[in-house]
C-alpha positions in Angstrom: -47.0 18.0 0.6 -45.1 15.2 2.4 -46.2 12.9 -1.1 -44.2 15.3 -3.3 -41.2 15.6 -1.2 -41.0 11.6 -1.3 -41.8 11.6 -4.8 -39.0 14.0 -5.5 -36.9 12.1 -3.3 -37.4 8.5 -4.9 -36.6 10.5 -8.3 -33.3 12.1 -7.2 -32.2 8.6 -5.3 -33.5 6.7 -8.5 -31.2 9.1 -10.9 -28.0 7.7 -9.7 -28.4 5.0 -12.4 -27.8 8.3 -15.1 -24.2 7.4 -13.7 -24.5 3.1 -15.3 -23.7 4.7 -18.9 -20.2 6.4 -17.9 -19.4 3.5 -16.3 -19.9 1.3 -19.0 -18.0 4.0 -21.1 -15.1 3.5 -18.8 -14.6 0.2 -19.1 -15.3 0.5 -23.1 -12.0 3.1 -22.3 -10.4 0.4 -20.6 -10.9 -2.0 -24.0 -9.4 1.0 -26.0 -6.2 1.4 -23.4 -6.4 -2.1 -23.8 -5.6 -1.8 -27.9 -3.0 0.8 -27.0 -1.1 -1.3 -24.5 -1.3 -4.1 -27.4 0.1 -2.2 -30.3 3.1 -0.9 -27.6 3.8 -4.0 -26.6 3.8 -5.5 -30.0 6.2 -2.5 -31.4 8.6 -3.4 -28.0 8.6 -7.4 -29.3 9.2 -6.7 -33.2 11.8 -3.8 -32.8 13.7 -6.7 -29.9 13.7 -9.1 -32.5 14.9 -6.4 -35.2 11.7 -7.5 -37.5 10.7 -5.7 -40.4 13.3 -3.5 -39.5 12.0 -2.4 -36.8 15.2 -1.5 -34.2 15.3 0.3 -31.0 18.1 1.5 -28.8 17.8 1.1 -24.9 16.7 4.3 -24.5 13.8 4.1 -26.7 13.2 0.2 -25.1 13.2 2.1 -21.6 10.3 4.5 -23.1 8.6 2.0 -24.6 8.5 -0.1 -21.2 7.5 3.0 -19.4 4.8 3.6 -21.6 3.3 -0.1 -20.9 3.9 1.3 -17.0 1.5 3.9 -17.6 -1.3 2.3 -20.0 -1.3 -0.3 -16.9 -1.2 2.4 -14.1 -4.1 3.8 -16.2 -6.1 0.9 -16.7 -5.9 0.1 -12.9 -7.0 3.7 -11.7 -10.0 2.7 -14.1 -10.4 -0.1 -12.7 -10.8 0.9 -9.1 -13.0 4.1 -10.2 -15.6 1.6 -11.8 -15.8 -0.7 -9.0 -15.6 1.8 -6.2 -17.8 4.3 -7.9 -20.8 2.4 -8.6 -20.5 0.6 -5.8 -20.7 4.0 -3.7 -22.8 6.4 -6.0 -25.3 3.3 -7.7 -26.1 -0.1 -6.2 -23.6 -2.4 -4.2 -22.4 -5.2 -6.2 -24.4 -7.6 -3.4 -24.5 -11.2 -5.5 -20.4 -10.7 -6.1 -19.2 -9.8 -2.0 -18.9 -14.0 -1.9 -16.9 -14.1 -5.2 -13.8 -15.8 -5.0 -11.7 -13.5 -7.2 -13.1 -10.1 -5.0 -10.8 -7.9 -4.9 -10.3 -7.3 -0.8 -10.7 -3.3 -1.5 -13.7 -3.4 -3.0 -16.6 -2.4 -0.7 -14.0 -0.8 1.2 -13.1 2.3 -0.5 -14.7 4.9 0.9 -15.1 8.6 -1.4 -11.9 9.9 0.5 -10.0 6.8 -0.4 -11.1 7.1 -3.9 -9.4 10.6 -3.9 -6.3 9.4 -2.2 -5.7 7.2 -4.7 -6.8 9.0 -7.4 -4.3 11.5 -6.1 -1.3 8.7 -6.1 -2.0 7.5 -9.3 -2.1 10.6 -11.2 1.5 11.6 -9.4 3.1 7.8 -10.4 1.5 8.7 -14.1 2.6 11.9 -14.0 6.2 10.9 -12.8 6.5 8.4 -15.6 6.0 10.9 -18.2 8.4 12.9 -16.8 10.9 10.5 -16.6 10.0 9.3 -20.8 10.9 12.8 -21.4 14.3 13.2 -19.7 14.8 10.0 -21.5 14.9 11.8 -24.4 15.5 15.0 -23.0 17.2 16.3 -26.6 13.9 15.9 -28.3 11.7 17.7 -25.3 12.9 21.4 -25.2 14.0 23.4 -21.8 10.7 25.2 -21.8 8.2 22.0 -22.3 10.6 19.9 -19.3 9.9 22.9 -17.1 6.4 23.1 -17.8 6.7 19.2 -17.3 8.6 19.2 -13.9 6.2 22.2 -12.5 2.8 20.4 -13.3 4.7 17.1 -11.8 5.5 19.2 -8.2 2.3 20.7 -8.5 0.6 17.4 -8.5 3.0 16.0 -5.9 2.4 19.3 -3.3 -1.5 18.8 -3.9 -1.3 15.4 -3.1 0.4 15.9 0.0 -1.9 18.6 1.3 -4.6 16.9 0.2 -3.3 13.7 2.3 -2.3 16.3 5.5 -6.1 17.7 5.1 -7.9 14.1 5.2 -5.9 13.1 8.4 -6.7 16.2 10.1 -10.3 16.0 9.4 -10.3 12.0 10.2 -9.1 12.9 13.9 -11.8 15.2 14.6 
């Protein structure tokens, strides 16, 4: 009996590689936002210089600067979900601690960390698309901005009581 219960136990331990392929998939994300954050930034450049009649106001400039904000806010939330995640749920990254260019979190982000910061980044992203909307708050109507604002404060109240709930558990 003690043969199948470390049999079943190498199998389950050995299944956190099923998690390698969404990994991957995240950083092939990451290439996409990557794309994204290219076109916008290209628009930005051509409508500046007024090429191929491409023209913007300041408003729209803002937007369009905001929107590079959040492709990058994005990108690094992806960033430290792929490092911290595999690192914590598949195989530490051993033959890269010594690397030069190490980020000093890595290895150091613990699960609840991972939240917290989840938790921030999805507020800041969630903060910028508010603010793109009451940059053009004449386009967005009253009903979509207070949908807008209410999923925002609902994201900003969880974050805090999340935050409040990890402390008090960390002290005990």
């Amino acid at each position: 009996m003690k043969k199948v219960e470390s049999g079943i136990e190498h199998f389950l331990f050995a299944s956190r590689w099923l998690m390698t392929p969404v990994y991957v998939g995240l950083v092939l994300a990451m290439l996409a936002m990557l794309i994204k954050f290219g076109k916008q930034l290209w628009l930005l450049l051509m409508s500046s210089f007024e090429i191929n009649g491409l023209s913007m106001d300041s408003a729209e400039i803002i937007v369009a600067i905001l929107t590079l904000i959040d492709i990058t806010l994005v990108m690094n939330l992806m960033l430290i979900i792929i490092f911290s995640g595999y690192e914590t749920f598949v195989s530490k990254m051993d033959e890269l601690h010594s690397h030069e260019d190490r980020p000093d979190w890595m290895g150091h982000i613990g699960f609840n960390d991972l939240k917290i910061k989840l938790i921030g980044s999805i507020v800041a992203i969630s903060g910028i698309e508010l603010l793109k909307a009451f940059m053009s708050v004449d386009d967005v109507s009253d009903r979509h901005l207070g949908w807008m604002i209410g999923v925002h404060l609902t994201f900003v109240i969880s974050g805090v009581v999340y935050a409040l709930m990890n402390r008090l558990s960390e002290k005990h």
